[in-house]
matplotlib code that plots the C-alpha trace (Angstrom):
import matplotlib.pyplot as plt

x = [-75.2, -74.2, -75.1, -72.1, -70.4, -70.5, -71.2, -69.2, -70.2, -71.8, -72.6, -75.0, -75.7, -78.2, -78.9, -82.4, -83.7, -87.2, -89.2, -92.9, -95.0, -98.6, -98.9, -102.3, -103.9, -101.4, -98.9, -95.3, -92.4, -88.9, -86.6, -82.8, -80.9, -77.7, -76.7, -73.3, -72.3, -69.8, -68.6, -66.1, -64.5, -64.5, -66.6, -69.4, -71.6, -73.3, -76.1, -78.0, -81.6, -83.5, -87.9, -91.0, -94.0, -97.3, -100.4, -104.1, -107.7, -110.4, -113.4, -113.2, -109.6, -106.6, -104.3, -100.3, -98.2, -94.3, -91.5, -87.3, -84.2, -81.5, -78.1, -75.0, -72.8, -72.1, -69.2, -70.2, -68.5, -65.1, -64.8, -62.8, -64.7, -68.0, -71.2, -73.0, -76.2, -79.2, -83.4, -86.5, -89.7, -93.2, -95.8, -99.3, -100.9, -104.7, -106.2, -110.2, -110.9]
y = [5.9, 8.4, 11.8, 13.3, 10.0, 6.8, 4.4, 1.3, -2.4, -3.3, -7.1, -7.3, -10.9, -11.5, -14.5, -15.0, -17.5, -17.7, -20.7, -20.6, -22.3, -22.3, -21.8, -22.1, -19.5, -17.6, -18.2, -17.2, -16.4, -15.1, -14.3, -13.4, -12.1, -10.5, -8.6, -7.5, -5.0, -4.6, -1.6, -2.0, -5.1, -3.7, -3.5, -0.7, -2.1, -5.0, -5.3, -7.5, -7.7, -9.9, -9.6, -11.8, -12.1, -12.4, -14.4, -14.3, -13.9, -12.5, -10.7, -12.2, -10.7, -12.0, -10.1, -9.7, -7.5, -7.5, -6.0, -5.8, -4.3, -4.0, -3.0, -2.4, -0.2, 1.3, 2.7, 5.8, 6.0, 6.9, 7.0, 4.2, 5.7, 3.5, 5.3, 2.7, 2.8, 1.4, 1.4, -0.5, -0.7, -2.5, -3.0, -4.0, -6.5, -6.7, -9.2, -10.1, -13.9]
z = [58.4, 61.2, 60.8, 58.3, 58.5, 57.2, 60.0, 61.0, 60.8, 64.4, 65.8, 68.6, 70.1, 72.4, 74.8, 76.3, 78.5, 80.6, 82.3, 82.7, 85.7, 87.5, 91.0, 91.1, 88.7, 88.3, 85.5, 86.7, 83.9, 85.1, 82.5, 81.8, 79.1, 78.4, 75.1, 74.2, 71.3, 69.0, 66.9, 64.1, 66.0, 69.4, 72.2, 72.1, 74.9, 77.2, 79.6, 81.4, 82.2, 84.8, 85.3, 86.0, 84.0, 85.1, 83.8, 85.3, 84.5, 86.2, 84.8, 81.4, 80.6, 81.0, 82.8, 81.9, 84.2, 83.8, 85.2, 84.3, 85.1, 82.9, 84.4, 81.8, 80.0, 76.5, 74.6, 72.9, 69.2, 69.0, 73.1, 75.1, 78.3, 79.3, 80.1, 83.1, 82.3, 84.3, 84.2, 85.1, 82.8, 83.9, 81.5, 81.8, 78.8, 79.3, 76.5, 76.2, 76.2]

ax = plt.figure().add_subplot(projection="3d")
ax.plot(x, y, z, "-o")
ax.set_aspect("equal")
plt.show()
């Protein structure tokens, strides 16, 4: 429910695809995925993203760096203007073995 209001039905599909390989010790995993939006039957919104994923040990961890960057746009409610919206994120995973 939106504040005051009651909110409209919303469909969001989302498509993912990523392929992992070594190269030597390091375990390599790009990835792609798209995501569109829907609000009350029409279209609220879509981006796509695009990153690598890293795998490798050392020191009795294992290490996980990542990186993406999503590119897109979204409808805000009751608008038929789009709003481009674009950002990166990295994260860093560090697991004991």
């Amino acid at each position: 429910q939106q504040i005051g209001a009651v909110a409209p039905p919303e469909n969001i599909s989302n498509f993912n695809l990523a392929y992992g390989f070594y190269m030597g010790g390091l375990y390599v995993q790009p990835s792609l995925a798209g995501r569109a939006w829907m609000r009350d039957g029409e279209k609220a919104g879509s981006t796509g993203t695009g990153g690598v994923r890293l795998r490798f040990d050392a020191a009795g961890l294992s290490f996980n760096p990542s990186v993406t960057y999503t590119t897109g746009n979204v409808y805000p409610a009751g608008s038929a203007t789009s709003i481009d919206v674009s950002g990166i994120r990295g994260a860093l995973l560090i697991r004991l073995r």
